[in-house]
N, C-alpha and C positions, 0 to 999 in steps of 0.2 A: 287323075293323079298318076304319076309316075308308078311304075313297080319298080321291086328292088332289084332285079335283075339289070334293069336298065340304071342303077346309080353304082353298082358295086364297081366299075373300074375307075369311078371315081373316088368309090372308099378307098384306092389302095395305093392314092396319093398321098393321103393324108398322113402329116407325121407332127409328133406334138414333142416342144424340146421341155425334157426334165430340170429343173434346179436342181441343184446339188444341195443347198440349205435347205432344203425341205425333209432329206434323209439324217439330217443332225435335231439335237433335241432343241423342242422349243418348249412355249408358253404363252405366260399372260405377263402382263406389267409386274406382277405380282410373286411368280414365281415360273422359274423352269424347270420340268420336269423332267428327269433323266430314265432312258429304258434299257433293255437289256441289249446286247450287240451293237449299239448304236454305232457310227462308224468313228471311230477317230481320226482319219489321214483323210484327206482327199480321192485317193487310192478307194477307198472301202465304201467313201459314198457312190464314187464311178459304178463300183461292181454291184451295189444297192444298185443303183437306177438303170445298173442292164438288165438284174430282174425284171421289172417293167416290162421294159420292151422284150425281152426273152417269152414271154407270156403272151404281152398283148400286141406284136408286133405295129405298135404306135409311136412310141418313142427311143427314136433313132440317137438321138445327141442329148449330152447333159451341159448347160450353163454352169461355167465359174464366175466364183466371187470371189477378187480382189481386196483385200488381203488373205479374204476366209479360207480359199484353196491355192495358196501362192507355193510353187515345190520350186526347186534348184532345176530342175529337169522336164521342161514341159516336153520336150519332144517324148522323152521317156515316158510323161505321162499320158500323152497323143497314142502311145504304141502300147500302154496298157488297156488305156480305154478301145480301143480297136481289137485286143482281147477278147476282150468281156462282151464285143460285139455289138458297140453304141462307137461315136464319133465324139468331140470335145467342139459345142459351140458359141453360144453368147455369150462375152464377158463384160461382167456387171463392176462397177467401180464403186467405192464406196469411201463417201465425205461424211460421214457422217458418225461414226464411233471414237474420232480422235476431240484430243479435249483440243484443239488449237479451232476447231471448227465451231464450236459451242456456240459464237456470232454470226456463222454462215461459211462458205468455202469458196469455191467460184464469183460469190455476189461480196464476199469479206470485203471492207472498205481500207483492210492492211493489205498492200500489194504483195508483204511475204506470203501471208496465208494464201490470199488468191494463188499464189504461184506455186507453193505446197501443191494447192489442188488441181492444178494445170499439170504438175509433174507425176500423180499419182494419174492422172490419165492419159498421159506419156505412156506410163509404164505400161499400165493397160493395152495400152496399141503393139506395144514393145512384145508383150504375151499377145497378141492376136496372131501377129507374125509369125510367132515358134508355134500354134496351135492351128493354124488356118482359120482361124474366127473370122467372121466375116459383119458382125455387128458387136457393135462398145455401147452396152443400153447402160444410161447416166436416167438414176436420180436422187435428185437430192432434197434434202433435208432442209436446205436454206430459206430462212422469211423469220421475221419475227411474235414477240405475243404481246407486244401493247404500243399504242398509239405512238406514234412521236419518234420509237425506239431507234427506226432506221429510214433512211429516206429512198422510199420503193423505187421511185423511179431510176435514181443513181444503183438503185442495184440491179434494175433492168438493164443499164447500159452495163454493167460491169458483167453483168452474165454472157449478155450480148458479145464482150469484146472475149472473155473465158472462151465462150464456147466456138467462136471463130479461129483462134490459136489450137485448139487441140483438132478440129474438124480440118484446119490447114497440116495435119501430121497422118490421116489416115489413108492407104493405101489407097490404090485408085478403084481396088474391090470392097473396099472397107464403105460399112454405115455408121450413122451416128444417131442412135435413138434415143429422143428423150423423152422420160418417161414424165408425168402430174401427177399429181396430188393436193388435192382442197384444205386441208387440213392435217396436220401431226406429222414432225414434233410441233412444227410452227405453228400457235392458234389465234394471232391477228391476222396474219396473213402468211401465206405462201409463196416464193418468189416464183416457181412453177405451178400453181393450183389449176389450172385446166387446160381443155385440147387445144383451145383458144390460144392462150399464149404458150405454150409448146409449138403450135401452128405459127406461132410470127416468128419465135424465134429461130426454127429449124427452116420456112421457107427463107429467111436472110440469108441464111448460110449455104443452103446451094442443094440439089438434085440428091446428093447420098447423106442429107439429115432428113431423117425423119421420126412421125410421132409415135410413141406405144403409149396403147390406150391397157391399161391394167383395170379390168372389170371389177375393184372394188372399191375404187378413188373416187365416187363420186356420192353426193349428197344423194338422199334420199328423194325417192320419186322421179328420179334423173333420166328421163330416155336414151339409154345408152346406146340404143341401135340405130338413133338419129344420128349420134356422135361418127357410128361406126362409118354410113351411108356416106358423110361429109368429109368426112377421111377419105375414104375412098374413092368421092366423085373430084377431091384436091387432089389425086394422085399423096397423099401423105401418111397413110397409117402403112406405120414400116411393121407393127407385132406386138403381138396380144400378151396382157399376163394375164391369162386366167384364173379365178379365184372366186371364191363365191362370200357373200357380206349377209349381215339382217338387218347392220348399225351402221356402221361405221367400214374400216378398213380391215375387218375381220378376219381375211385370210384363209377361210374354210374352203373346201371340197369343193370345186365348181359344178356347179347347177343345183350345190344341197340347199339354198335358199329361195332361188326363184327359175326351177328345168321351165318354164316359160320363157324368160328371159334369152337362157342361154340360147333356147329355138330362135328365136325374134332377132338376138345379137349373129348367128351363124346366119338366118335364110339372108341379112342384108349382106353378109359376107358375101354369098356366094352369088348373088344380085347383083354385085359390087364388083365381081371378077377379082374376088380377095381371096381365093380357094384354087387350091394346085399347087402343084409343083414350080409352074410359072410367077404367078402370082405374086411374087416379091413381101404376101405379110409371112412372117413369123409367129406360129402358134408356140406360146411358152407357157407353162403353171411357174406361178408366183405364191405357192401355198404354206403355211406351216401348222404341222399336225402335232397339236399338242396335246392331246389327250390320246388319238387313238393310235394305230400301230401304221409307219410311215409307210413303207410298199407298201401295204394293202392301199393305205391312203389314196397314195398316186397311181396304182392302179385302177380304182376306182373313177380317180379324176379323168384319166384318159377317155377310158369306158364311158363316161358321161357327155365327153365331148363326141366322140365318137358316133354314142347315139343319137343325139341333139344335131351331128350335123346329115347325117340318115334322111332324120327327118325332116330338115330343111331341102336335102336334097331332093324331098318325094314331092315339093308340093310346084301344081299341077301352073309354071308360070304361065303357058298362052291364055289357060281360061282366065286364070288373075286379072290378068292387064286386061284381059275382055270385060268382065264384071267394072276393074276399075274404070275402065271406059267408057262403058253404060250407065257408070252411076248405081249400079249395083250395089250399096252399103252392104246390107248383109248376107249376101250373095259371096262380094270378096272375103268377109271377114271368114264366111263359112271355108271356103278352099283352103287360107291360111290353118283354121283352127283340123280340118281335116288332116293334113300332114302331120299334125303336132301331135294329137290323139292315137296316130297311126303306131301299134305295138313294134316295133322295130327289133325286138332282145333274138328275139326266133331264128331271125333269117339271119340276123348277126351273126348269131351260134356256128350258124349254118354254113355262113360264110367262112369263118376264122378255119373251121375243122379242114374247108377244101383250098385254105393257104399254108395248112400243116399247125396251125396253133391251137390251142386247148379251147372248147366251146366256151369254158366258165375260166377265165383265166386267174380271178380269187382262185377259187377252190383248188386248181392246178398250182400254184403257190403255195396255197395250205400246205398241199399235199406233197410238195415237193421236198420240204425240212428242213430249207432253207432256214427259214428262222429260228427253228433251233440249233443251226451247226454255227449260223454267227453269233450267237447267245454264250456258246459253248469256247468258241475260239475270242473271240473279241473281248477280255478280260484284260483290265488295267489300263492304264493309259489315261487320258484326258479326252472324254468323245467331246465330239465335234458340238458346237451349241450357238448361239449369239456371240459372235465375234469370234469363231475361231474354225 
């Protein structure tokens, strides 16, 4: 097995982009809970999510959402966030809170509303430009809930002709990532539900579409590192939403439901030549923290990637491929589970202090008072939540 010495300049590639909706309040279907300091401007979520990376030097750029962080002045807000010592990257589009989309948006069988949603992803590119974005990650909501309701195939082609009009508007550095989903809101079907047709539609449309696989979209029992492998070995997986599920599309902490998983999903990564700086994927969380307290949240989240991809980094490939070679079953299975076992938090520690960051980067947060000085200033207003 590898030592750590020999993967840490690898570690110090890696950079993981924040959402910005993840620092506003969330919930359940049921109810949203609102906390103290929460941010209300766009502005206040930026400077939340350069906590993060101020700590854990992991996450360099934060994701907007369209409409949800839309300001008069994005260069102004390109020169804030640059402040606060983060960068402003993917911008996410969103069809899916207006009543005119209620039947679909891009696959709508009314050419206005289709063209609504073509123009909101205009805009989108239009903000990439004043930001430097460099990926427009679309997903959508569209597909129906009971038989008969719409005719899938005609809204495959209509997506099909949607998504070649906006992908014909994006700069010649610009991507187009589209995101799946199996299920919800739509529960007959999905017009995007898996990598599969994400994969037909985005290889139609040309070399700068490609897939994001969001690690909580997928049914139950779902080998998602196969998904990843085959992404990979197509040249197609453009970037990850990481997030962690038990059920469904739960949206929790990544690796708090299955840190096996996330090892298994990272070692094909990096298997994959999907790890570095070069690498063309995009690591992003896709999380919402609704019970417990959002920086720490995403703190947390980072730190688990981080270690998860440690440990894929340790494990020992030439003896692997030898075992697998030989026919080795338990032979191979042992070297994988070797690296996954392997306590990583130590030399972590160890590492972060000799790039100048805090060993425990929670506790340096705690400790720093942060969250009570925006408790303290962040009073009135409308904070930021679902749709805003």
């Amino acid at each position: 097995m590898a030592q750590f010495s020999d993967i840490a300049p690898l570690l110090a590639e890696q950079a993981i982009e924040l959402p910005s909706w993840a620092f506003g309040n969330s919930g359940t279907r049921f109810r949203v809970f609102g906390t103290p300091g929460t941010p209300r401007t766009p502005q206040e979520k930026i400077a939340d999510a350069a906590q993060v990376h101020k700590f854990t030097g992991l996450a360099p750029k934060v994701a907007l959402h369209i409409p949800w962080d839309k300001v008069d002045d994005y260069a102004a807000l390109g020169a804030y966030a640059n402040e606060q010592g983060v960068s402003l990257g993917t911008i996410n589009s969103n069809t899916f809170q207006d009543d005119a989309y209620k039947l679909g948006s891009v696959t709508h069988s009314d050419p206005r509303i289709r063209q609504k949603a073509i123009d909101h992803h205009f805009e989108c590119i239009d903000i990439m430009h004043k930001t430097g974005s460099k990926d427009l990650k679309i997903w959508l909501a569209d597909g129906t809930n009971y038989p008969g309701q719409g005719d899938m195939r005609a809204r495959q082609d209509r997506l099909s002709d949607s998504l070649q009009q906006i992908y014909a508007r994006l700069g010649t550095e610009q991507r187009l990532v589209l995101e799946y989903k199996f299920f919800e809101p739509a529960f007959y079907h999905t017009d995007v539900p898996d990598w599969g047709t994400s994969y037909a539609q985005v290889a139609a449309l040309g070399e700068r579409a490609m897939v994001c696989l969001d690690t909580g979209h997928h049914a139950p029992g779902t080998n998602i590192e196969f998904i990843v492998m085959q992404l990979l070995r197509l040249g197609k997986l453009g970037a990850f939403d990481f997030n962690s599920r038990f059920y469904a599309d739960d949206d929790l902490i990544v690796g708090a439901a299955d840190p096996f998983q996330l090892f298994r999903i990272l070692f094909e990564v990096v298997r994959g030549g999907g790890y570095g700086t070069d690498s063309g994927v995009a690591f992003m969380l896709d999380q919402c923290h609704n019970i417990e307290e959002k920086i720490p949240g995403q703190i947390r989240s980072v730190l688990n990637v981080q270690e998860m991809t440690a440990r894929a980094l340790l494990v020992d490939t030439d003896a692997l491929g030898a075992a697998q070679s030989a026919g080795d079953v338990l032979g191979a299975n042992s070297i994988l589970m070797d690296a996954f076992y392997t306590d990583v938090r130590a030399p972590l520690a160890e590492w972060r202090e000799s790039r100048g960051l805090p060993a425990d980067p929670m506790a340096a947060f705690t400790a720093s008072g942060y969250r009570e000085r925006i408790s303290e200033e962040r009073v009135g207003g409308a904070q930021a939540s679902w749709g805003a």
